[in-house]
N, C-alpha and C positions, 0 to 999 in steps of 0.2 A: 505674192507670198514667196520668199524667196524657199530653198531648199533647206534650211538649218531648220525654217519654221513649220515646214511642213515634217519635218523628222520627227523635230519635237512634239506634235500634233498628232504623229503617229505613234511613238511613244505613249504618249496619254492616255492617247486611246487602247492601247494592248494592256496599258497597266492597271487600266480601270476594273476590269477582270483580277481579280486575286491568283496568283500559280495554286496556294492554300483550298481555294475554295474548286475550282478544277478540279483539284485530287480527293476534295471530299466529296462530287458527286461521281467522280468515277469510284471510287468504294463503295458508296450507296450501287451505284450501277453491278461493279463484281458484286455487290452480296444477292440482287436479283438474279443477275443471270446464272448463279452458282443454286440459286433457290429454282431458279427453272429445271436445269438440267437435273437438277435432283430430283426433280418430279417426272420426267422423263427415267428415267433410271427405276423410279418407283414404279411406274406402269408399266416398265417391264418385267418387273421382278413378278408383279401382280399376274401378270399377261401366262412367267416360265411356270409358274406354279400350278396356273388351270391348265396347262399342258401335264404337269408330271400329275397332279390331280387324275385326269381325264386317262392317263396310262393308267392309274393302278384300278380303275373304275373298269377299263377293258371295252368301253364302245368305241370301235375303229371311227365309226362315222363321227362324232363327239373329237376325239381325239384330232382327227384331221385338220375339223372347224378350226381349234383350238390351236394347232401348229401354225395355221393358215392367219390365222388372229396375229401372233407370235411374231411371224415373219414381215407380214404389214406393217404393222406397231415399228417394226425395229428399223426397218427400209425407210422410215418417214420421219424419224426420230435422231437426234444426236444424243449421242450418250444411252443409246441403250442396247449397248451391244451384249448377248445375252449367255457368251460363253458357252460350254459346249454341255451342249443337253442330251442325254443317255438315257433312252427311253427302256430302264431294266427291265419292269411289269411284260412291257411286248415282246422283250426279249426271251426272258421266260415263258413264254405261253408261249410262242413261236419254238423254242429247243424244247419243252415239253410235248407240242405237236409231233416234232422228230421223233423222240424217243418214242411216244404212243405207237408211231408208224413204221419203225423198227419191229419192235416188240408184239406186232402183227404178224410180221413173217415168221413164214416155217421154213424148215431146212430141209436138205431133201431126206432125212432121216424122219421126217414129220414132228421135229421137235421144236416148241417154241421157244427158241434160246432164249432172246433177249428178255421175257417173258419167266422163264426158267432162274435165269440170274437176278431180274429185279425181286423176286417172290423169296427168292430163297436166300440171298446172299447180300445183293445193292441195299437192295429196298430197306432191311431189320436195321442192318448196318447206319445206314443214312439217318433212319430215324431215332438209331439211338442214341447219335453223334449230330445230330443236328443240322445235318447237310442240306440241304436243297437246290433241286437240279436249276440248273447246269453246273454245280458246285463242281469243280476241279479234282476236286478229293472224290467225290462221287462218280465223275465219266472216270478217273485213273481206276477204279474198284470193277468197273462195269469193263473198262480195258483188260485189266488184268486177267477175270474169269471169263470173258469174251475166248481168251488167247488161250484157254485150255479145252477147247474144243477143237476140233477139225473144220475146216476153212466148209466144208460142204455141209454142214451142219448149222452154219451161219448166216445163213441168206445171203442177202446182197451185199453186209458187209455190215461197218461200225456204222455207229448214229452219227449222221451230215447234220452240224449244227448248223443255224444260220449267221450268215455274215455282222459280225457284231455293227461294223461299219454302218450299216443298212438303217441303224436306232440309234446313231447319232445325229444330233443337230448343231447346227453354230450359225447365227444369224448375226451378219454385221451393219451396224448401223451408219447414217454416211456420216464423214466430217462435218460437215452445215445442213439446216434443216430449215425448211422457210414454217418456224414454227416460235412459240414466245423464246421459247432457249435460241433459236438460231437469231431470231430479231436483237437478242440481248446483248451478244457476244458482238454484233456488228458496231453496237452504239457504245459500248467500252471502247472500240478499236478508236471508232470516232475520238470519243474524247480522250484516250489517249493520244494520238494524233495531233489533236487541236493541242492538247499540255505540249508536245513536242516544237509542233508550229511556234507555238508562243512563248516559249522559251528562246528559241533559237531569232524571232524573230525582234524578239528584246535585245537579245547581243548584239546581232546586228545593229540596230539600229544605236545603240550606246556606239557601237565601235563609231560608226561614221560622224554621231557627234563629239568624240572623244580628237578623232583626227581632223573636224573642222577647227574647233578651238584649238587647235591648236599650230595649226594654220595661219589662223587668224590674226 
């Protein structure tokens, strides 16, 4: 079999395959692998919810599970990366704690300031404006009548809020995941690949019987 005949034979054979038919199962392929990672995406969403869920319900033990859930999920998964999660409910019980443990102390005048000013002044205020602690407008109010007593009258000092940082989450999920979305994405590469191959490898071989004939 000389070289011409085997070009041609190889030709045949690459054409026997449609380029047409290639790209309509890589379509079928992208709409799977776009239908996986979406489902990926949805168990997470499902996953961040029993977390903010489990925050306003208030059992730490619950809540942790549920973070711990969260974080797994997202560690194992592509595409479910979960954005950044602000656990506010804990935060408020947490700056309400503060405040409570303020509003304990006495001063050396034996007076309960902080105690003093929410009863009398924060507290009516707040509720008739609708504030709730750690409302901004609320610690500025409890600042400002703090600042009209004498510093020994004060306890130990303002309310130590806690670090907001401490009730944020962000869980990222990796680029590839040996999971149906990760499997999906690899066999689109494939048969993108093979469309590349088999284009390029038609040229080729056109070009070499274009320059035998003529040759010839």
């Amino acid at each position: 079999m000389t070289k011409r005949q085997q070009r041609e034979r190889g030709l045949k054979r690459l054409q026997r395959v449609k380029t047409w038919q290639l790209v309509l199962i890589l379509v079928l392929a992208l709409f799977v692998m776009a239908t996986f990672l979406r489902l990926n995406n949805i168990g997470m969403i499902q996953r961040r919810e029993a977390v903010l869920s489990a925050d306003k319900q208030g059992d730490e033990e619950v809540l942790r599970n549920r973070l711990y859930d969260l974080q797994r999920y997202a560690a194992a998964h592509m595409n479910a990366d979960t954005g950044a999660i602000y656990l506010q409910e804990s935060y408020n019980r947490a700056s309400e704690a503060a405040k409570q443990a303020a509003e304990s102390e006495v001063g050396s005048g034996g007076v309960n300031v902080y105690k003093k000013i929410e009863d009398e002044v924060c507290g009516p205020l707040a509720r008739a404006n609708g504030w709730r602690w750690p409302d901004a407008r609320y610690i500025a109010c409890q600042q400002t009548e703090l600042a009209k007593y004498p510093a020994a009258q004060q306890g130990s000092g303002e309310v130590t809020l806690p670090n907001k940082e401490l009730f944020r989450h962000y869980f990222v999920s990796p680029r590839w995941s040996s999971d149906f979305a990760g499997f999906s994405v690899i066999i689109c590469l494939a048969i993108l690949l093979l469309i590349i191959l088999r284009l390029i490898g038609v040229a080729i071989l056109r070009l070499l019987l274009r320059k035998h004939y003529k040759s010839a």
